[in-house]
MARKOL-509393 format. One line per 5 residues: for each residue x, y, z of C-alpha. Coordinates in pm, whole numbers, m for minus. Example, Ala and Ser with C-alpha at 12.3 -4.5 7.8 and 13.67 -1.06 7.14 Angstrom:
REM MARKOL-509393
1230 m450 780 ~ 1367 m106 714
//
This chain:
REM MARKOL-509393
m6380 6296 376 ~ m6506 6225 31 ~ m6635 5865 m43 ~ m6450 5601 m197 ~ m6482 5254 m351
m6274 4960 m130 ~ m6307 4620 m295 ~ m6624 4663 m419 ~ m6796 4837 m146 ~ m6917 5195 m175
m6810 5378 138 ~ m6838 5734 356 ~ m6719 5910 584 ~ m6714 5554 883 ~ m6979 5670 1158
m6802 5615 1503 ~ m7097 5379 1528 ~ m7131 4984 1537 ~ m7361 4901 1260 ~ m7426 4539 1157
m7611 4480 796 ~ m7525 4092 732 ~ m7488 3814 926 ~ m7170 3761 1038 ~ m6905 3666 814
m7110 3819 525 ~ m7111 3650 198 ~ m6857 3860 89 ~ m6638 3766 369 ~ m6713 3423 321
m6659 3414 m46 ~ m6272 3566 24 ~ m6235 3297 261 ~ m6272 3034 62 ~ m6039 3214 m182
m5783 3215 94 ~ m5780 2852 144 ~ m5645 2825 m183 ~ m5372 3086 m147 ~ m5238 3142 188
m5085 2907 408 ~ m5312 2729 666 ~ m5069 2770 946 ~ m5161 3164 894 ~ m5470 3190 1144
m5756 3435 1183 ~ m5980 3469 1490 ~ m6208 3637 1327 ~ m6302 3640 956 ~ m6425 3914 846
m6233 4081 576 ~ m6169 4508 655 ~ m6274 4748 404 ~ m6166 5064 579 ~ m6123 5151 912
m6103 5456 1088 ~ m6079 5548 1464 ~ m6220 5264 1637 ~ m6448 5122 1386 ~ m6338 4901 1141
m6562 4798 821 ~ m6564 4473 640 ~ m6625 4399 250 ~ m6990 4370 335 ~ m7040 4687 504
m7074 4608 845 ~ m6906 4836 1055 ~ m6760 4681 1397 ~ m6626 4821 1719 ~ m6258 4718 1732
m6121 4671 2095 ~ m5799 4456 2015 ~ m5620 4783 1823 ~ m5463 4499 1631 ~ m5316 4377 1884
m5200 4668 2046 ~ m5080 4853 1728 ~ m5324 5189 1627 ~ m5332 5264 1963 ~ m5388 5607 1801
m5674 5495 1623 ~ m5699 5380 1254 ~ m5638 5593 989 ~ m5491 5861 1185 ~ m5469 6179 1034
m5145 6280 1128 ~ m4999 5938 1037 ~ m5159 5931 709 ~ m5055 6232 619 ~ m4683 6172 727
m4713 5836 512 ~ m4780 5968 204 ~ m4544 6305 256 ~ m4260 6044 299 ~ m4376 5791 19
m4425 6048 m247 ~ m3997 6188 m171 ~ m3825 5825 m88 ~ m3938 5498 3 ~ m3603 5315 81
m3270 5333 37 ~ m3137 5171 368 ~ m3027 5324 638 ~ m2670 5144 637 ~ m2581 5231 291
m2741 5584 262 ~ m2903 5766 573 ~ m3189 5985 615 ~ m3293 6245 910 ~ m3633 6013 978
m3422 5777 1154 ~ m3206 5968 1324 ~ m3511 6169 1474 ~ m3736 5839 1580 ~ m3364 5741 1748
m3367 6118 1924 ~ m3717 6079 2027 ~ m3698 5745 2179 ~ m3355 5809 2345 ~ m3618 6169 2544
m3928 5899 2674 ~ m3770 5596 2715 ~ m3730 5550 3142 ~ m3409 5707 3307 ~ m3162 6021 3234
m2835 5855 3114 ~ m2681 5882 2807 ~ m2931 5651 2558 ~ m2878 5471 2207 ~ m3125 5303 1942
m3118 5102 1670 ~ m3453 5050 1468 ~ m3582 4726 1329 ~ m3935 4574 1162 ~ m4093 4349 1435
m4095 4296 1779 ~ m3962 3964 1738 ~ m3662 4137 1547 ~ m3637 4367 1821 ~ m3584 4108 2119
m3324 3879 1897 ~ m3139 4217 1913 ~ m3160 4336 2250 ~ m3020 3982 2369 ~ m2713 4002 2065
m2654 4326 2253 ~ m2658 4160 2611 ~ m2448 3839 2509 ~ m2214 4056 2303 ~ m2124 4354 2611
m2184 4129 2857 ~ m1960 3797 2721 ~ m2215 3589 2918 ~ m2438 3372 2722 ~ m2730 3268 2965
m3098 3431 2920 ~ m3357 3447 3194 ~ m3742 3479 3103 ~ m4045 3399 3279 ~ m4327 3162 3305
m4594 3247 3076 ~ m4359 3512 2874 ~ m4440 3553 2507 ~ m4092 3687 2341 ~ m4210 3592 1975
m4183 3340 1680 ~ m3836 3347 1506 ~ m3602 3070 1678 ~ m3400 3245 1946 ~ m3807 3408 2057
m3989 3070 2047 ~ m3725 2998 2274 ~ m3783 3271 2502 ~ m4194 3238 2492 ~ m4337 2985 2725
m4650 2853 2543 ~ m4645 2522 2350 ~ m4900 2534 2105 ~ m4938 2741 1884 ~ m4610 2913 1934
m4333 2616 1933 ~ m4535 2310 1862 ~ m4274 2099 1702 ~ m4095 2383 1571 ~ m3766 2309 1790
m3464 2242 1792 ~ m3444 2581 1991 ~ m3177 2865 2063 ~ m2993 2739 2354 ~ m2864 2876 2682
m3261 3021 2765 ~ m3378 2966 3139 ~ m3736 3013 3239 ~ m3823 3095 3605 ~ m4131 3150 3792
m4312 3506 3742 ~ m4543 3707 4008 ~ m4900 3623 3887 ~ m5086 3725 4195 ~ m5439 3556 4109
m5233 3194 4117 ~ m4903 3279 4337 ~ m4961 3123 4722 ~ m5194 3364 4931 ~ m5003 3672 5104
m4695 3626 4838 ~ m4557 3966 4804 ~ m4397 4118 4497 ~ m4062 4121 4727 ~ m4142 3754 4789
m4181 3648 4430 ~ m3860 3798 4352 ~ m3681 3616 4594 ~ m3823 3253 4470 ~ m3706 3357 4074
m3374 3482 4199 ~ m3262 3224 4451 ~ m3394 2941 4087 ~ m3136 3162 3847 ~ m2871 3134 4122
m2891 2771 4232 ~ m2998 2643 3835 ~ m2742 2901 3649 ~ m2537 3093 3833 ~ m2527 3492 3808
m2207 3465 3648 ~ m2326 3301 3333 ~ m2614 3555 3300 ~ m2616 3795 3032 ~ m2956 3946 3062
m3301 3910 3247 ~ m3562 3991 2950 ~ m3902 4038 3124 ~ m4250 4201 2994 ~ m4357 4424 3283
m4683 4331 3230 ~ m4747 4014 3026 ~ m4932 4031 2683 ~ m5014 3704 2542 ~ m4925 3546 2899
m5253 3651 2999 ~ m5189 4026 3106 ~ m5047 3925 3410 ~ m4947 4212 3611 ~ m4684 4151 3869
m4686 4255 4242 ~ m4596 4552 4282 ~ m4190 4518 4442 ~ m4130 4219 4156 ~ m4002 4422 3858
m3799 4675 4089 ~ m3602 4354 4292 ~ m3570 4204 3950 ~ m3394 4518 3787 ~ m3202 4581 4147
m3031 4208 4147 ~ m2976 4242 3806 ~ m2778 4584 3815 ~ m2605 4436 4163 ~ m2534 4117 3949
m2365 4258 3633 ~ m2651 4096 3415 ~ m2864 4337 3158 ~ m3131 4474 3271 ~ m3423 4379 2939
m3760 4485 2932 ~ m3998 4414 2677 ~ m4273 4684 2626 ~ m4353 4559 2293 ~ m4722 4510 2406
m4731 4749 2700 ~ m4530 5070 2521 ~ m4660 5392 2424 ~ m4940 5505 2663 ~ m5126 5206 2660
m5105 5131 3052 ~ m5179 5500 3128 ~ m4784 5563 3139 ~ m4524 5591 2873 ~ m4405 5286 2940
m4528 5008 3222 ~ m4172 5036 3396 ~ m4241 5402 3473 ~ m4528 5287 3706 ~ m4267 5174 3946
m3965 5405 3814 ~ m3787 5121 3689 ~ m3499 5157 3489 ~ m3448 4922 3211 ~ m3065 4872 3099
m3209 4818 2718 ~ m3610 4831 2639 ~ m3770 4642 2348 ~ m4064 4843 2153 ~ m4290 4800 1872
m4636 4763 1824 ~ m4800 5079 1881 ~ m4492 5291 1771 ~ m4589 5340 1467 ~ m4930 5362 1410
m4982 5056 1169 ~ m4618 5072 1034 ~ m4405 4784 1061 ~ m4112 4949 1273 ~ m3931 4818 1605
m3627 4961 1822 ~ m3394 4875 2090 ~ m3319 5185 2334 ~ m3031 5133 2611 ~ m2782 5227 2772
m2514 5387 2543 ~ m2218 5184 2674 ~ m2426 4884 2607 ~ m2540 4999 2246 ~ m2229 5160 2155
m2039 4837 2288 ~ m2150 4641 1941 ~ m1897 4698 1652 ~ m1925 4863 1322 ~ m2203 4667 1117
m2315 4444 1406 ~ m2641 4522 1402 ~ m2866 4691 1102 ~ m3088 4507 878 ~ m3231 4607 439
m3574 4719 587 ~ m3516 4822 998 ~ m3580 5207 1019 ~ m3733 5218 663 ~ m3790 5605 599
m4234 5542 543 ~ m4233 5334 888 ~ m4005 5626 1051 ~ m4213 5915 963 ~ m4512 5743 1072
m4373 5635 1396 ~ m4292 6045 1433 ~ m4641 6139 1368 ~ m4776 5875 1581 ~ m4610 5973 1902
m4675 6364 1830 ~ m5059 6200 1837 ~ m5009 6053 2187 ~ m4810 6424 2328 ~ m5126 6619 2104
m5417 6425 2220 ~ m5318 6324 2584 ~ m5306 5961 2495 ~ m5202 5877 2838 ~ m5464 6048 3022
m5758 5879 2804 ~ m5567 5566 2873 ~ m5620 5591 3269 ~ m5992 5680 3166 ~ m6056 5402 2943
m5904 5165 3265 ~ m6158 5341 3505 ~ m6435 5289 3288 ~ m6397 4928 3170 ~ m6290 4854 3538
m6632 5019 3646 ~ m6761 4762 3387 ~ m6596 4433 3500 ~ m6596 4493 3897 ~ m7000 4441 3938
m6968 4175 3667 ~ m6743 3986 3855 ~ m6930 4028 4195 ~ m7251 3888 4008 ~ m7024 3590 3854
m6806 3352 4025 ~ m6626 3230 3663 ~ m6454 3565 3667 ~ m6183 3489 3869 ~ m5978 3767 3827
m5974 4103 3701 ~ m5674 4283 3624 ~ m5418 4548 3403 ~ m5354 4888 3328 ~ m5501 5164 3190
m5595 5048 2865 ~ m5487 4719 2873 ~ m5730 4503 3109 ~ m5870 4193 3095 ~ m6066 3900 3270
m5953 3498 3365 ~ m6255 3275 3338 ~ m6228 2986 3555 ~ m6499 2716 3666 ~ m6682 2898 3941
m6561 2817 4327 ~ m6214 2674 4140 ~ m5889 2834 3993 ~ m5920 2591 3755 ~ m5958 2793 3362
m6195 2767 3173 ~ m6131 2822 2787 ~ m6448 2686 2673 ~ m6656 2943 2817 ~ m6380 3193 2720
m6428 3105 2375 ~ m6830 3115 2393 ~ m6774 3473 2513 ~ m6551 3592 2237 ~ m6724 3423 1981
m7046 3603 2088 ~ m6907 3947 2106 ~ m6747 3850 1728 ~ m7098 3750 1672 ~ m7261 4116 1781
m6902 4309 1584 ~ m6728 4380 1852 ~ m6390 4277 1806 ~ m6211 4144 2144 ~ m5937 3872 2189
m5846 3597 2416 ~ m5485 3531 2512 ~ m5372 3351 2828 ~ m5120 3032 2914 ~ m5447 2860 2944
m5651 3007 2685 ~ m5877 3149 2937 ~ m5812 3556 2927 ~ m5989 3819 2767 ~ m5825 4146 2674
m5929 4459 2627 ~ m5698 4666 2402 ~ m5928 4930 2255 ~ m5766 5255 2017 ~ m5698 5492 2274
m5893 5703 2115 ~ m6195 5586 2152 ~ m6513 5774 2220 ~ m6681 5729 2529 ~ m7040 5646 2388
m6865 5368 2171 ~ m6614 5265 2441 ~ m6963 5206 2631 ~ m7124 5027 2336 ~ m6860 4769 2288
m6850 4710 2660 ~ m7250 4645 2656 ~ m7211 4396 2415 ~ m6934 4251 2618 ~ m7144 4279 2898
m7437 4102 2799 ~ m7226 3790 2619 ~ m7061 3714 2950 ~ m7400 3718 3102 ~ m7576 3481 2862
m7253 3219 2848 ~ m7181 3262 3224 ~ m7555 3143 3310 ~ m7516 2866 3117 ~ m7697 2994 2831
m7651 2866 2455 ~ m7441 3071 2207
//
């Protein structure tokens, strides 16, 4: 890989190596963020600012040349790594023939085959529709237009802690104030939140069976199965705090549902796409979903969403119903293609389970040695620690915080999340090499250390 010249900084081939040569942010860094306080809106936030260079695999370098080990994937998104070579070349194959025409006034075969291709992984064996979109925001709005549309019902269930997304109808769905719907309301109507499994703060005993039970008997007494046109649920919770349910919740959820007449959503935005060491996070328990919400990670760094159900459900929408200038645009599709071939090439799913044994051999002797971890808990490579005040329940963001900010502080990217602001996640590029995989999680290692005994930061 020849060298090139990003903003001003003479790069190489990028080391799979952490290497820090400034303080961090640099002055370079520092000297575009001052520029951006001028330009860009100040409700746009960044947890981290350092401005990227370059990035390949899992390093990603700023304008100053420091090279940092990225476990947040960008949220989830190059799970395949950055810059992948498959996906860049597929990029610029497709944006050298056609960029855009849209798909609903003149088609192309990219769309068709990310449709084909979705309609083969996505959970179950009967007859399967998509429709592509840009976000996964996008991507929910449509799944419930579908639901309300088939169904003639108008009532949507979510969960406690659920994040759904920031357009109207998803602020409505997610269950975090600030910073999601802070005095951003009126909201979509005719949205009903019940209680989710979260084992680490359910009563002691509570089985997945259980949990069920207590969110089905609240949608039957509060809105009546009749009225309900779909359940939408994240099998495992992203920005809720990766709060994976016990297992018997998501398979009593999908059963009442089907028994019920009520669609059947899940939401693998975060969780899609060999991140939890399956597929999807529904095939851990075979569940079926009646539609299933991707993005994220489908496309390698592409803007590109889809909805993938049932075909009387997808086919039950008239002519023109759904569609949008941009959703399935040709650039986004043949990435999305390349991606996925990435995941079947390189066993993504298999270094997904590894990456979850190793940063769970990590975190267990961590959390024996400190009593503010109060829970660990995921999926393959999606895992992640609640800080609480030690001998409570109680969370404790602060120290969360302090921890992040020190791993920032050493360039290793990670990212808090949580209803309380008291998770860290671990999302690293699943492909990740082991002796970086093990860097990163030394750095991790040794901030939790010096904030958890009380040390200054």
């Amino acid at each position: 890989m020849p060298s090139t010249t990003l903003l001003g900084v003479q790069t190489d081939p990028i080391k799979q190596q952490r290497n820090l040569v400034t303080e961090l942010p640099g002055p370079k860094s520092r000297a575009l963020d001052r520029r951006r306080s001028a330009a860009v809106a100040h409700g746009v936030s960044s947890s981290f600012p350092v401005y990227v260079a370059e990035a390949s695999g899992a390093i990603v370098v700023d304008v100053d040349g420091n090279a940092l080990i990225d476990l947040g994937s960008g949220i989830a998104v190059v799970s395949v790594g950055h810059g992948a070579p498959r996906v860049v070349e597929a990029v610029q194959s497709q944006v050298e023939r056609f960029s855009h025409t849209c798909f609903m006034v003149t088609p192309y075969a990219p769309y068709v085959e990310v449709c084909e291709t979705l309609n083969e992984l996505s959970p179950g064996d009967h007859a399967k529709r998509t429709a592509l979109f840009n976000s996964g925001a996008e991507a929910v709005e449509n799944a419930v237009k579908i639901a309300r549309h088939v169904t003639g019902r108008q009532a949507v269930v979510v969960f406690d802690h659920a994040y759904h997304g920031r357009t109207n109808l998803t602020m409505a769905l997610t269950a975090k104030n600030m910073p999601y719907r802070d005095k951003f309301g009126p909201f979509a109507p005719e949205v009903y939140r019940v209680p989710m499994s979260y084992p680490y703060r359910d009563p002691d005993g509570m089985t997945g069976e259980q949990a069920a039970t207590r969110a089905i008997e609240q949608i039957e007494r509060q809105v009546g199965a009749d009225n309900v046109a779909c359940v939408l649920i994240e099998p495992i919770q992203g920005e809720g705090g990766f709060v994976v349910p016990a297992p018997g919740f998501l398979p009593a959820i999908a059963a009442w549902s089907r028994e019920s007449g009520v669609v059947f959503a899940a939401d693998e935005i975060q969780t899609g796409f060999c991140r939890t060491g399956d597929w999807f996070a529904c095939d851990a328990e075979g569940v079926v979903p009646d539609l299933l919400t991707t993005a994220k990670a489908l496309a390698g760094g592409m803007p590109l969403a889809a909805v993938t159900g049932r075909a009387d459900l997808m086919d039950g929408v008239h002519a023109g119903g759904l569609g949008g200038t941009y959703g399935g645009n040709p650039v986004a599709c043949a990435a999305a293609l390349a991606s996925i071939e990435t995941m079947k090439h390189e066993d993504l799913i298999g270094a997904a389970r590894s990456i979850g044994a190793a940063v769970e051999q990590v975190l267990r002797p961590l959390q024996a040695a400190h009593p503010a971890i109060g829970d660990i808990r995921g999926r393959g490579a999606m895992m992640a620690m609640e800080i609480v005040r030690p001998g409570t329940t109680e969370p404790d963001p602060v120290a969360t915080r302090r921890i992040v900010h020190a791993c920032h502080q050493a360039g290793v990217v990670v990212l808090s999340c949580g209803s309380y602001g008291n998770v860290i996640r671990l999302l690293p590029p699943l492909v990740i090499d082991d002796a970086l995989l093990v860097d990163g999680l030394d750095v991790l290692t040794g901030a939790i250390t010096e904030v958890l005994a009380g040390a200054a930061i």
